[in-house]
C-alpha positions as CSV (number, residue, x, y, z in Angstrom):
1,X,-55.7,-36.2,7.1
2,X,-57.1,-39.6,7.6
3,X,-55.3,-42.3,8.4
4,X,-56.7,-44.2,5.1
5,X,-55.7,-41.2,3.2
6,X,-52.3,-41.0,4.6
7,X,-51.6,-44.8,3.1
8,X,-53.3,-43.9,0.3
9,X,-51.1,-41.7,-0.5
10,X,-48.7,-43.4,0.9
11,X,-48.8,-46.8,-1.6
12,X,-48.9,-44.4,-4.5
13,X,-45.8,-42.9,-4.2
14,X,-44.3,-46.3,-3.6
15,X,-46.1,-46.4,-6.7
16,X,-44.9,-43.9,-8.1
17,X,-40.5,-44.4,-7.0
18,X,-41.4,-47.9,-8.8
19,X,-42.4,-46.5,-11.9
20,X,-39.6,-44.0,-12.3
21,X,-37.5,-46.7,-11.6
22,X,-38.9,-49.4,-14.3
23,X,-39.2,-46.2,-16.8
24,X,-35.6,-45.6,-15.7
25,X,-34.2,-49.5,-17.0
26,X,-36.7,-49.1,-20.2
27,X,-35.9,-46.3,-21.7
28,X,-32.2,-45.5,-20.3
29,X,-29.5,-45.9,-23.6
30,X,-27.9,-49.8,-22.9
31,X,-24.1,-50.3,-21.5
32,X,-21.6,-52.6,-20.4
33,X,-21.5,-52.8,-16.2
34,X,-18.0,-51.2,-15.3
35,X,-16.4,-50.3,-12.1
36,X,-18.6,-50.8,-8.7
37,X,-21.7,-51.9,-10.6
38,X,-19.4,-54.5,-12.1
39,X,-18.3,-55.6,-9.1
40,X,-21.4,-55.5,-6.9
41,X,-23.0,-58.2,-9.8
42,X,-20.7,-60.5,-10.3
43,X,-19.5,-60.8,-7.2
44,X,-23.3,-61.9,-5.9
45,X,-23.4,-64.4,-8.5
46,X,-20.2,-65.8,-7.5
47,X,-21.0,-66.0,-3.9
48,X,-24.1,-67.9,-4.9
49,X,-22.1,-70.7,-7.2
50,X,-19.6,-71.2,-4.3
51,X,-16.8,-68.8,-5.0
52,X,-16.8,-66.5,-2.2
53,X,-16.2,-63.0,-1.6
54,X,-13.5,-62.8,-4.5
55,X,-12.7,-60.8,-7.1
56,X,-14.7,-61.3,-9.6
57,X,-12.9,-59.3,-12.9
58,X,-10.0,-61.0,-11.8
59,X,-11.5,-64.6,-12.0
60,X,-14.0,-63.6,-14.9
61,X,-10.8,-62.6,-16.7
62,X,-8.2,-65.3,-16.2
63,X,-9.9,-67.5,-14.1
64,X,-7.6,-66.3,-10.1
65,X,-9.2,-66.8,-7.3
66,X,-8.0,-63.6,-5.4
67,X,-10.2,-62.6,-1.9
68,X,-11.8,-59.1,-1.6
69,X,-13.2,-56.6,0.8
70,X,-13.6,-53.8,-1.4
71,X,-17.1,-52.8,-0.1
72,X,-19.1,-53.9,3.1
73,X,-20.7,-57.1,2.1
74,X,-25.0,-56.0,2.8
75,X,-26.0,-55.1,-0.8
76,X,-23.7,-57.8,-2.1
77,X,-25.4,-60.2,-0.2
78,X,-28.8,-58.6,-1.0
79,X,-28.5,-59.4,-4.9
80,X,-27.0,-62.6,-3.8
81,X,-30.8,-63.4,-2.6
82,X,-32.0,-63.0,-6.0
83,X,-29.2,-64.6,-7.4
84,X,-30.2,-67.9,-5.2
85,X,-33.3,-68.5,-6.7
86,X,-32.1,-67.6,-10.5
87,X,-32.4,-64.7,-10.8
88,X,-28.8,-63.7,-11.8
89,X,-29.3,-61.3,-15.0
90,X,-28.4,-57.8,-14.9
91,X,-32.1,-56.9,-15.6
92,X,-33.0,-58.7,-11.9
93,X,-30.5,-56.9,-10.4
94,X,-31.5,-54.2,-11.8
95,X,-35.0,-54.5,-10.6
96,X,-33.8,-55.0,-7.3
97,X,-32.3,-52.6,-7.2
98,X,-35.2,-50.5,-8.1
99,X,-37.1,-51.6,-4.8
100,X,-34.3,-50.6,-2.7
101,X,-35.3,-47.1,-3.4
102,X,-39.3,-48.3,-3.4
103,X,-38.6,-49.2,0.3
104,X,-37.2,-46.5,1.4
105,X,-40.5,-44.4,1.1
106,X,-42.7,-45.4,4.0
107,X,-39.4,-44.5,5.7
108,X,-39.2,-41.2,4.4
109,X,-42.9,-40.8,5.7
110,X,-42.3,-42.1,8.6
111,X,-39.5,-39.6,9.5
112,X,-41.5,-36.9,7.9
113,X,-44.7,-37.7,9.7
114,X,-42.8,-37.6,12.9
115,X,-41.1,-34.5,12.8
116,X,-43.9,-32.5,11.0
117,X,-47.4,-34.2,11.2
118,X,-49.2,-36.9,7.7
119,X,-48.7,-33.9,5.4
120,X,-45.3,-33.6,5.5
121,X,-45.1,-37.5,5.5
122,X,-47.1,-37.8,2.4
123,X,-45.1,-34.6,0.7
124,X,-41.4,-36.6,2.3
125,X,-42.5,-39.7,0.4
126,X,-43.5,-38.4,-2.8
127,X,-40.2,-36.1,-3.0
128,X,-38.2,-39.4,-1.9
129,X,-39.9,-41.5,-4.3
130,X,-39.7,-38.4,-7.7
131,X,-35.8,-37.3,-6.3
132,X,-33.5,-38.4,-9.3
133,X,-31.1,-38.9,-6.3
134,X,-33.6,-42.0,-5.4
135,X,-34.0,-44.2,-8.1
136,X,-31.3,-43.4,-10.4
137,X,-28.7,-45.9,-9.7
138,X,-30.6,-48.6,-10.7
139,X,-29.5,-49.1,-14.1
140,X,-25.8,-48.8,-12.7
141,X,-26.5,-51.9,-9.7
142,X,-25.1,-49.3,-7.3
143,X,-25.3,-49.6,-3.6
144,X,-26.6,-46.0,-3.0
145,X,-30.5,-47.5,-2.2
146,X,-29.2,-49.5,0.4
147,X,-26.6,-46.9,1.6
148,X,-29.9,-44.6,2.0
149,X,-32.2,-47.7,3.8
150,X,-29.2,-47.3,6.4
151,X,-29.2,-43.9,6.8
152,X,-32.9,-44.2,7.3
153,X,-32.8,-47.0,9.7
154,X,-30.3,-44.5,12.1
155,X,-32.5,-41.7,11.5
156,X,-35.9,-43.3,12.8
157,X,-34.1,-45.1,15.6
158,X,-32.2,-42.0,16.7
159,X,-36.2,-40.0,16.6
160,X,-37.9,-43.3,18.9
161,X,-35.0,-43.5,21.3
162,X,-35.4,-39.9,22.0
163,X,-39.2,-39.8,22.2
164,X,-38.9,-42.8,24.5
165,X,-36.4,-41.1,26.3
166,X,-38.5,-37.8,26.9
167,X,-41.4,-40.0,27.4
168,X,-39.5,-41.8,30.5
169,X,-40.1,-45.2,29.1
170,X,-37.7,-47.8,29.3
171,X,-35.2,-47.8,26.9
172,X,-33.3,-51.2,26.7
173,X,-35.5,-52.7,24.1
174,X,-34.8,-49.0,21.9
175,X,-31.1,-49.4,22.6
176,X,-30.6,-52.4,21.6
177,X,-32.0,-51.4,17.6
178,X,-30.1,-49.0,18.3
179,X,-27.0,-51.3,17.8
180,X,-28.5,-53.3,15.4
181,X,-29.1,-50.2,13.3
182,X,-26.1,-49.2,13.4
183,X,-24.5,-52.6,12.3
184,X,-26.8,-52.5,9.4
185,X,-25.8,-49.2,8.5
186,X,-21.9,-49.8,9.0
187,X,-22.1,-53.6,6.6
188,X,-24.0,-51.2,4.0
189,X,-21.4,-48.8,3.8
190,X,-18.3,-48.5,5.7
191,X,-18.7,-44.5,6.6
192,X,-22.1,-45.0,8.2
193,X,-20.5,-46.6,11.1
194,X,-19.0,-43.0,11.9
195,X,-22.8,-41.6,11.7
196,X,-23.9,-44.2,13.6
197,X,-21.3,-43.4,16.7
198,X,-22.3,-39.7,16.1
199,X,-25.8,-40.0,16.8
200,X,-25.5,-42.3,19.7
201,X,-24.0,-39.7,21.4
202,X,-26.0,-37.2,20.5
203,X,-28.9,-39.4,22.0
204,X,-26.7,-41.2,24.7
205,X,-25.1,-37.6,25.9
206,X,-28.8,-36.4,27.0
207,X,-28.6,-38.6,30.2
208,X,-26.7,-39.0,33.2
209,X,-22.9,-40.2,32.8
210,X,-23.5,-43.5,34.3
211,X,-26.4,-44.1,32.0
212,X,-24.6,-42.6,28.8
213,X,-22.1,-45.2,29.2
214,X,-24.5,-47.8,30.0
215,X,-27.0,-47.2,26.7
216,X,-23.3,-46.8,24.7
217,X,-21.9,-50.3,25.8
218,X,-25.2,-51.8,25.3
219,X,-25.7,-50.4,21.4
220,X,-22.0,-51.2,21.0
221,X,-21.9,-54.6,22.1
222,X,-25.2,-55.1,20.1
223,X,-23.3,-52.8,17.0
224,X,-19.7,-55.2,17.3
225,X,-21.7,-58.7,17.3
226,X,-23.6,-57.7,14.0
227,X,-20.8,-56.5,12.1
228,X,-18.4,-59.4,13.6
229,X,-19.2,-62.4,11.1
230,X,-18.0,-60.3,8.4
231,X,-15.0,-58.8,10.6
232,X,-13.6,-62.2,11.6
233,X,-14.0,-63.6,8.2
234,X,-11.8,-61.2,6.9
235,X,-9.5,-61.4,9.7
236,X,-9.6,-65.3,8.8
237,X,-8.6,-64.7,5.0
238,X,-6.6,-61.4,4.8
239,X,-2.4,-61.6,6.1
240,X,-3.0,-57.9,7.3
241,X,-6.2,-56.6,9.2
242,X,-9.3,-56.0,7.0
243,X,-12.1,-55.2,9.1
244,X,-15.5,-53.6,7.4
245,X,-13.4,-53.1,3.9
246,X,-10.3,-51.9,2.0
247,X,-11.6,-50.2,-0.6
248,X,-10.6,-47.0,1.2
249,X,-6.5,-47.1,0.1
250,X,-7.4,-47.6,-3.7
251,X,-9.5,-44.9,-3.6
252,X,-7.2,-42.9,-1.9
253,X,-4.7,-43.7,-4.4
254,X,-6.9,-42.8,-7.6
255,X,-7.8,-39.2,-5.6
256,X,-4.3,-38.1,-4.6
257,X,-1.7,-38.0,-7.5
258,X,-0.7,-34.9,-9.5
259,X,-4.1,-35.4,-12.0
260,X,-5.8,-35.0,-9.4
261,X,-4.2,-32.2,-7.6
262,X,-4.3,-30.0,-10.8
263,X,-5.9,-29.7,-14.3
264,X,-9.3,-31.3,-15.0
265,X,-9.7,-33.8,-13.0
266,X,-8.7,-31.7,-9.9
267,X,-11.0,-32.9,-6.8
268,X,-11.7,-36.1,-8.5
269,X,-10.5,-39.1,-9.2
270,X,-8.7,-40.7,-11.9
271,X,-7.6,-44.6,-12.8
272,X,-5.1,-43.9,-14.3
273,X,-3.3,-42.8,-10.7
274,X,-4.7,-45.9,-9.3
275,X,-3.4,-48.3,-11.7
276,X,-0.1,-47.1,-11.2
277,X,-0.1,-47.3,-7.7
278,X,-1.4,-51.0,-7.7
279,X,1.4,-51.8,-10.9
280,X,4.0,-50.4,-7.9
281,X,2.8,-52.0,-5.1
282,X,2.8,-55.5,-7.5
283,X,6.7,-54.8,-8.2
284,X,7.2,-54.4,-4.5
285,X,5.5,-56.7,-2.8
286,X,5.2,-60.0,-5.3
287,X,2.8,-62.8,-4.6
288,X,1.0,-60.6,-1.9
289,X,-2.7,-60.6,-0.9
290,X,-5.1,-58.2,-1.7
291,X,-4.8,-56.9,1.9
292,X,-1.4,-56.6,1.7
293,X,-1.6,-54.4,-2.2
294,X,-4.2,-52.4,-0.6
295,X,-2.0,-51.7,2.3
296,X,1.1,-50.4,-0.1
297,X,-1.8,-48.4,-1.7
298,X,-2.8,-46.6,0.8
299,X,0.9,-45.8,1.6
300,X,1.6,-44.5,-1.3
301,X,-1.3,-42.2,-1.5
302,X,-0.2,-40.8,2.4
303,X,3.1,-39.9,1.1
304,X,1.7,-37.9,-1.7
305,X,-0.4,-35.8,0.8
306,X,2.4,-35.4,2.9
307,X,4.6,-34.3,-0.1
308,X,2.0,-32.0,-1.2
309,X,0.3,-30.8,2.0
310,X,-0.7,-27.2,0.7
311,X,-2.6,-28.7,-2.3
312,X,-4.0,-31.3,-0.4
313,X,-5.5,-28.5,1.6
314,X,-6.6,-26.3,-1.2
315,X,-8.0,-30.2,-3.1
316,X,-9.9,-30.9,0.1
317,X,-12.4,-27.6,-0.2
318,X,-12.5,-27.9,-3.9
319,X,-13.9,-31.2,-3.0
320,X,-16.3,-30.1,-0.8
321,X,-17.3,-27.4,-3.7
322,X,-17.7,-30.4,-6.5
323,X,-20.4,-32.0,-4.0
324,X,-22.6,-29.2,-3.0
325,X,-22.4,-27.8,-6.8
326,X,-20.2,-24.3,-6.7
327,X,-16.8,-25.9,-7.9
328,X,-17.7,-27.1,-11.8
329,X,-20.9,-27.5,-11.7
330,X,-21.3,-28.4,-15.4
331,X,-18.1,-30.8,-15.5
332,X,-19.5,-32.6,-12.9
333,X,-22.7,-33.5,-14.7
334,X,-20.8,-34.8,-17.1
335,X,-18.6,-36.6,-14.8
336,X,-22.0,-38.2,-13.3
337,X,-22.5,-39.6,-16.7
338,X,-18.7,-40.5,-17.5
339,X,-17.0,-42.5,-16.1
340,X,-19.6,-42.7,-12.9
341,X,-22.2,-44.1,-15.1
342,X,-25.3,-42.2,-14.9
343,X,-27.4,-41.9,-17.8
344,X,-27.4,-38.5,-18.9
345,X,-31.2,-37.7,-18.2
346,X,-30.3,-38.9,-14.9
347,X,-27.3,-36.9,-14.3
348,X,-28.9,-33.6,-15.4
349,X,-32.0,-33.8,-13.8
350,X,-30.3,-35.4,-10.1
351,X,-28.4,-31.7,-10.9
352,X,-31.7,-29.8,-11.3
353,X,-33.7,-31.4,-8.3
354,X,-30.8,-30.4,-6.1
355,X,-30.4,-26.8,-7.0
356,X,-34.3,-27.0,-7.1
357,X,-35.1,-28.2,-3.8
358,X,-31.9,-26.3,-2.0
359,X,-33.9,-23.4,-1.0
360,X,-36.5,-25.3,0.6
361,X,-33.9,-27.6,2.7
362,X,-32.0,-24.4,3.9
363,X,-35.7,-23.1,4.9
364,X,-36.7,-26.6,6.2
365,X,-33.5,-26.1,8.3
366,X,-33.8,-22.7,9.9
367,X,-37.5,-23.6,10.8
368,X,-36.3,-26.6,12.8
369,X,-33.1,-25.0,14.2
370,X,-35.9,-24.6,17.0
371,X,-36.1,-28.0,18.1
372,X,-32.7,-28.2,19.5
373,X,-33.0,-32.1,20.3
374,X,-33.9,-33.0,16.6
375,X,-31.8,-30.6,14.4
376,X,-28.4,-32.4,15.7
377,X,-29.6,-35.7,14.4
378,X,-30.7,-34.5,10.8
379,X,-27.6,-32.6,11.0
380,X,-25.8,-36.1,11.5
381,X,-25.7,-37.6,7.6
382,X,-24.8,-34.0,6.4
383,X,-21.4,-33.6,8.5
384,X,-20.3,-37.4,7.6
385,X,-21.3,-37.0,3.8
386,X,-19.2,-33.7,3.5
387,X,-16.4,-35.4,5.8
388,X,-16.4,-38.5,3.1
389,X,-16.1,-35.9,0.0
390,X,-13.4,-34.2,2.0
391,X,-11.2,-37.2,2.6
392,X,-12.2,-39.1,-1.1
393,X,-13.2,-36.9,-3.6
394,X,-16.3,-34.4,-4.6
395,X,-18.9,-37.2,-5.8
396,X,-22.5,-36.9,-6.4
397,X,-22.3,-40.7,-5.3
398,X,-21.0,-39.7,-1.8
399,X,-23.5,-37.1,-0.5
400,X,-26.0,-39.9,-0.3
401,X,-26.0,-39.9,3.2
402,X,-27.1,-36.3,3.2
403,X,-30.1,-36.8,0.8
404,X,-32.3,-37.8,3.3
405,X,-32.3,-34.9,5.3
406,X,-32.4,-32.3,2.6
407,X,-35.2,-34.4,1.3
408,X,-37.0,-34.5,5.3
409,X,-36.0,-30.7,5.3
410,X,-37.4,-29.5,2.4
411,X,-40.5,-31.6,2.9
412,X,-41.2,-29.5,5.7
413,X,-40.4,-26.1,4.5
414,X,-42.9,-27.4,1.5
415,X,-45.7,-27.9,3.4
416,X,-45.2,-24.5,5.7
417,X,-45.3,-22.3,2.4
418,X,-48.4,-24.0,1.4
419,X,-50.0,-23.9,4.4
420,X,-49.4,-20.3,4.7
421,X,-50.0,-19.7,1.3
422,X,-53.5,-21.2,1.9
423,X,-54.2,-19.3,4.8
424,X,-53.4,-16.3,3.0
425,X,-56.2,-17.5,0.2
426,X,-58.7,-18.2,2.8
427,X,-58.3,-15.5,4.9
428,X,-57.8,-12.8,1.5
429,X,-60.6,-14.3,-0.2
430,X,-63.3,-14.5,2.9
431,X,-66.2,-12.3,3.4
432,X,-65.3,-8.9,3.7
433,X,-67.4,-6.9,6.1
């Protein structure tokens, strides 16, 4: 393949994520923005007239000023962009949103292409860009896009610095993004910073001890100077410690209560559970902070678990089973599409890629189990995805950071079965002697 031919086909299926994406906000049934979407919105429109990084259903409702961390500040800050030059509707957002998963592409073809040759960069983009998992959050203004870009960002770093490193270049400069990649990924969202530390040492661990800890302080300093605006401003406003966010404790709260441990909402979340945790934590601590609410919160949920430690066990895999699809499957769509707030097209057919591609990523997988020094990295986003479900809840929303590798593994299980399939045609259908 030419390189023309490999942009080519590269700006069509940029092309191609925007128009799902536009056909997405046209034709999808209108709602009202609840919960994250909500937030994510108002909150950049706030920011932009001078308000901070408040609560914005608090002040939209009664007019309190009340500070919040409840997600890492990157796509907030994004829509805030848009917001600064007037563009403040839903719809804009909306469309921003939509070229959060546009960008993403090249990046898919650019992992693709690296691991596998143009082919299975061209056939990485197209499934990025036509994966349900992609572009179907923009009608919600969710955060998932830039969650992905992050994940992305890792992922390519992680591939240079060890091509660099096999190549015996110098790898200061590499480090360096390293850090900076993984500060972009940690303010996009908060788990990221995990898979971040994970696969600098994967990469780090390859050389000697003394350089290991000297490419680890340097991506770490580099990593702790781009998160720290946003750490010391909430050390600055909160009365307890808030570093990347708090959203963590609420969560906890509205995925560990007896609805949750049983009956139909067992391995997700309800809330219900975390509206009575915040009403107690009101009662006990009056005129707190958010910090401090969020704090009694998150207390309340530990002593739940540790009340109910064989069900949180038993909760924990069912999790895990609501994620990859075996534990209620079908509730789950429906769950996608209320209260998460996917349309339903969206929610069935995010179901159907997955199931559909599934057998190509667990091919894509054993085909590169080969390549022992770039399976662990691909491997990466899959063990901190299932890690988050374990801990939250079993949420379509929270295996994002695994979509792009089953997206780069089936790409490249794709592309070997047509390969071979053509080889077989050719060879089958040649002169015969």
């Amino acid at each position: 393949m030419t390189e023309t031919r490999y942009r080519q086909w590269l700006v069509g299926a940029c092309g191609l994520s925007l128009i799902f994406g536009l056909a997405l906000l046209a034709l999808a049934a209108k709602r009202e923005l609840w919960g994250d979407g909500y937030f994510y919105h108002y909150s950049a429109n706030l920011l932009v007239e001078g308000k901070g990084w408040i609560n914005p259903l608090h002040y939209r409702v009664s007019g309190a000023v009340i500070e919040a961390a409840d997600h890492p500040p990157t796509y907030t800050a994004y829509l805030a962009l848009w917001s600064l030059v007037g563009l403040k509707s839903i719809f804009a957002h909306q469309v921003a949103t939509v070229l959060l998963a546009v960008a993403a592409v090249p990046l898919f073809a650019n992992i693709g292409r690296r691991i596998g040759g143009p082919r299975v960069g061209v056939v990485a983009a197209l499934v990025g860009a036509a994966h349900p998992a992609m572009w179907g959050w923009s009608k919600m203004i969710m955060s998932e896009p830039m969650a992905v870009l992050g994940v992305l960002a890792l992922l390519i770093v992680a591939l240079e610095w060890r091509e660099q490193s096999k190549a015996g270049q110098s790898l200061t400069r590499i480090t360096v993004l390293f850090g900076l990649a993984i500060g972009f990924a940690a303010l996009s969202r908060a788990e990221l910073l995990l898979l971040g530390v994970i696969l600098a040492f994967i990469c780090f661990a390859e050389r000697s001890f003394a350089r290991f800890i000297r490419n680890l302080v340097i991506a770490g300093v580099v990593a702790a100077l781009s998160i720290s605006p946003w750490v010391l401003h909430n050390l600055a406003r909160f009365d307890e410690t808030v570093l990347l966010s708090n959203g963590a404790q609420i969560t906890l709260a509205a995925t560990n209560c007896p609805e949750t441990y049983g009956g139909q909402f067992q391995a997700f979340w309800l809330i219900d559970c975390s509206n009575r945790a915040t009403e107690i934590a009101k009662k006990r601590i009056p005129n707190a902070d958010q910090s401090q609410i969020m704090n009694d919160i998150g207390r309340q949920a530990w002593d739940y678990i540790n009340a109910n430690k064989k069900t949180a066990v038993k909760t924990v895999f069912l999790r895990l089973g609501r994620v990859m699809g075996v534990y209620r499957p079908l509730q789950q769509i429906n769950f996608d599409h209320f209260p998460e707030g996917r349309s339903r097209f969206v929610a069935i057919s995010a179901w159907a890629s997955y199931f559909a591609l599934l057998p190509f990523v667990i091919a894509g997988g054993l085909m590169l189990r080969k390549r022992n020094r770039t399976l662990p990295i691909f491997l990466a986003p899959v063990g901190v995805a299932l890690f988050t479900c374990a801990i939250t809840f079993g949420n379509t929303r929270y295996r994002m950071s695994a979509e792009p590798t089953m997206i780069i593994f089936a790409s490249f299980a794709i592309v070997a079965l047509v390969t071979t399939i053509t080889r077989w045609w050719v060879t089958d259908s040649g002169p015969k002697s």
